[in-house]
N, C-alpha and C positions, 0 to 999 in steps of 0.2 A: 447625406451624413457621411463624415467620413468613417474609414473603421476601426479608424486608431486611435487615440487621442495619448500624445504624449506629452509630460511636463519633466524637463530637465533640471536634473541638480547637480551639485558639486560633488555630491558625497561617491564614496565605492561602490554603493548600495544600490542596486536597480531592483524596482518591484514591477514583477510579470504578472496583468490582472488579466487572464483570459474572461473567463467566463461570470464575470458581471454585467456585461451586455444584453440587454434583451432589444435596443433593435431587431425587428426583422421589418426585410420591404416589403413593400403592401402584396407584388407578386408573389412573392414566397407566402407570406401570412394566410392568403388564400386557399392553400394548398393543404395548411394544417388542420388535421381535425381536431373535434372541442380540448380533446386533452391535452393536444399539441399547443393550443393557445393559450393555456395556462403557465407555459414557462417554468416548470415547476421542476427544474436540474438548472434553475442557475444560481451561482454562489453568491447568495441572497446577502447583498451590505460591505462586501467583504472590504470595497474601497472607503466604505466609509467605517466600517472598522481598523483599518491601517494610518487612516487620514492625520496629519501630524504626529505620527509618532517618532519618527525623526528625522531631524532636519536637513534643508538640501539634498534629499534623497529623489533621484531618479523615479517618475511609474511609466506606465506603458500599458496602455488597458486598451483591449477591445473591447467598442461598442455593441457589436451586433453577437446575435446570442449563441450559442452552441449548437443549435439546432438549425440555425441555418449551415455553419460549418466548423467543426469545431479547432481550435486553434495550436490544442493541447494534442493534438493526433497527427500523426506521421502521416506526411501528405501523400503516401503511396497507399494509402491506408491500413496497412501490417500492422497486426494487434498486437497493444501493447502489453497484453497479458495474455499470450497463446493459452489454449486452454481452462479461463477462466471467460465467464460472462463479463462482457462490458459493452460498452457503446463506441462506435465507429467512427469515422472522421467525416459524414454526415451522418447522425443518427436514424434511426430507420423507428427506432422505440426509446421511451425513457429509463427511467433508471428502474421502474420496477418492471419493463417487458412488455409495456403496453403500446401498441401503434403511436403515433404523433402523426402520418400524415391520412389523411383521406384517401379511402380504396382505390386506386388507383392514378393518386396524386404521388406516390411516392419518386423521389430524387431516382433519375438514373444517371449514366456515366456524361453526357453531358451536363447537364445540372453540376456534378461535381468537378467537373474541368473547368467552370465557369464562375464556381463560388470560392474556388481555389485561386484563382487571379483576382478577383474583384475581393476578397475579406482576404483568406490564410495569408498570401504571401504580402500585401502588404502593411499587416500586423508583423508577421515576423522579419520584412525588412524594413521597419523602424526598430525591431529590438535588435535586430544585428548593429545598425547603427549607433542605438544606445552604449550596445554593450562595447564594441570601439572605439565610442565617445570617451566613455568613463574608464575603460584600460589606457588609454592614451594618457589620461590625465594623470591616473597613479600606479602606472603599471600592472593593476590586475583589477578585472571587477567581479563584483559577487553577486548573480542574477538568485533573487531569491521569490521565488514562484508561490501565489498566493491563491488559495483554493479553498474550499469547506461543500461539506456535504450532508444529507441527514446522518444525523448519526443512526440510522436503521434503514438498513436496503437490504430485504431479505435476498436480493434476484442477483446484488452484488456481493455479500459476505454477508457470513453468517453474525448472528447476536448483534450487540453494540458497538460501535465503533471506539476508540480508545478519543481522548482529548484532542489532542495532539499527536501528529500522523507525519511523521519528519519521512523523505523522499530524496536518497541522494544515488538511487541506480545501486544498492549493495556499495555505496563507499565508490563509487568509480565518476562521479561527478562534481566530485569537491575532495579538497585537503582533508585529512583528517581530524585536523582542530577546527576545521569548520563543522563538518556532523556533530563534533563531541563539545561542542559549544551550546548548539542549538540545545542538541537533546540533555545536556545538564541542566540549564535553564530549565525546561520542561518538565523533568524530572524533579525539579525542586518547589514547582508551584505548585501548592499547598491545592487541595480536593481535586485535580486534573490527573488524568492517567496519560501515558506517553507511550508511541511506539517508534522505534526505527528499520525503515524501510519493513512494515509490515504489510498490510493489504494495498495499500499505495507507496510507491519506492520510488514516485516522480515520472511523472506523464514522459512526452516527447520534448516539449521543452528544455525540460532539465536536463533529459542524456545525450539530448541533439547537442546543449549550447556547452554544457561543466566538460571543459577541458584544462583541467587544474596543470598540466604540464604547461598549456600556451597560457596562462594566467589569467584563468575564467572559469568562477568555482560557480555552482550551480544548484540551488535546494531548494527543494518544494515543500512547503508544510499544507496538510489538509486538515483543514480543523474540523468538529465535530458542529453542526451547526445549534447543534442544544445548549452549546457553549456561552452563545450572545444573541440567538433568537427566543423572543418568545414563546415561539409553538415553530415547530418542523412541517405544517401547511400552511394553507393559504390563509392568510395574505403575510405571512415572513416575515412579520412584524421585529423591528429592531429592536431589543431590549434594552434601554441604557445602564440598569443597574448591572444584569450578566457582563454589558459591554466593558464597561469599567473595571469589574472584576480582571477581565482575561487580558485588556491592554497593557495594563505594565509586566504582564509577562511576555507581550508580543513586542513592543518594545526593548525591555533586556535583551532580544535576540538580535534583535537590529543593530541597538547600539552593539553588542560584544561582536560582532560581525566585524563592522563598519571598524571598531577599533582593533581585530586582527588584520585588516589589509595589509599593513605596512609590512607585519613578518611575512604574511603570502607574498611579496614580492622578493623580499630578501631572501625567503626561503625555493621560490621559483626555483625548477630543472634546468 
């Protein structure tokens, strides 16, 4: 299988699916204990929550799951949040702390020099490509990074997770009419709370690729998964009535993107 799967469009708009993938190869799988096999940190639907919401839009999704490596992590592995609890660029535990491989199964530094050539870099060197393709075409593109999670992870942050979790590195990965677009949108959708750059302020993706001076703005939204699943366990049931609810507000965001490009480029340093 490969670990990419890209579909190309015309639009400004490129969508980063890391971690909908739950591939893993049969050798790896082996190594997971019961918990580990459960899969249960990966951003359950999220492509098929995004799925036509607008048109000739760029994805770029990895297949293979997080746990085998994750895509969204600085391939030197430096935490993206010194200081705070999280998960590494192979995971060692899930999101609440608990093992995922078998006692003495776990990944060492080869394992990760090996999963880094064969998944990370060539996920990320089709999105370098995408994102080339689609500056080329209109002078700037808008890598918009698509993520959810439960909305309750005591081991990650405390309480509830807000709705809508916009991620642009404190303003250093996109224009500023790109943050304040999203988050008005957000802000205005009726029973949803919103934060900016709160407990997620956008993975490695986002800080690695939003260089809004060379005209590649870069936002990651983490949505709350209570938002469009039926129940936050197994089995992550897709909910089509929640789904419906949150789409045209994920949608407005795209569209109002897609239709800032033209000043991002006029307005380009």
């Amino acid at each position: 299988m490969s670990p990419v799967e890209v579909v190309q469009g015309s639009s400004p708009i490129i969508l980063g699916l890391p971690h909908t993938g739950t591939h893993v190869p049969e050798e790896i799988a082996a190594r997971l204990n019961e918990e580990g096999r459960k899969l249960r940190d990966t951003d359950w639907h999220v492509d098929t929550l995004y799925r036509g919401l607008l048109a000739d839009v760029t994805t770029v999704r990895a297949t293979f799951h997080r746990y085998v490596i994750d895509p969204n992590r600085d391939p030197s592995g430096r935490s993206l949040y010194p200081g705070q609890n999280t998960t590494g660029l192979v995971p060692l535990t899930d999101f609440d702390d608990q093992p995922i491989w078998k006692k003495g199964e776990e990944p060492g530094e080869t394992d990760v020099a090996a999963r880094l050539a064969a998944f990370h870099r060539p996920y990320h060197a089709a999105l370098e490509g995408e994102i080339a393709r689609v500056r080329a075409l209109h002078g700037v593109a808008i890598l918009y990074d698509c993520h959810s999670i439960r909305s309750r992870c005591p081991f990650l942050f405390e309480g509830v997770l807000p709705d809508f979790n916009i991620g642009t590195d404190n303003g250093r990965s996109c224009a500023p009419q790109v943050e304040a677009a999203a988050a008005e949108i957000c802000s205005r959708a009726a029973g949803y709370a919103s934060v900016v750059n709160g407990r997620f302020r956008g993975g490695w993706t986002t800080r690695h690729y939003g260089r809004p001076a060379d005209g590649v703005h870069a936002i990651q939204m983490e949505l709350a998964q209570s938002t469009y699943l039926a129940s936050e366990s197994l089995p992550f049931a897709y909910d089509e009535t929640r789904a419906a609810r949150l789409r045209p507000h994920l949608a407005a965001i795209l569209e109002r993107l897609a239709a800032l490009a033209p000043s991002l480029k006029e307005n380009k340093p």
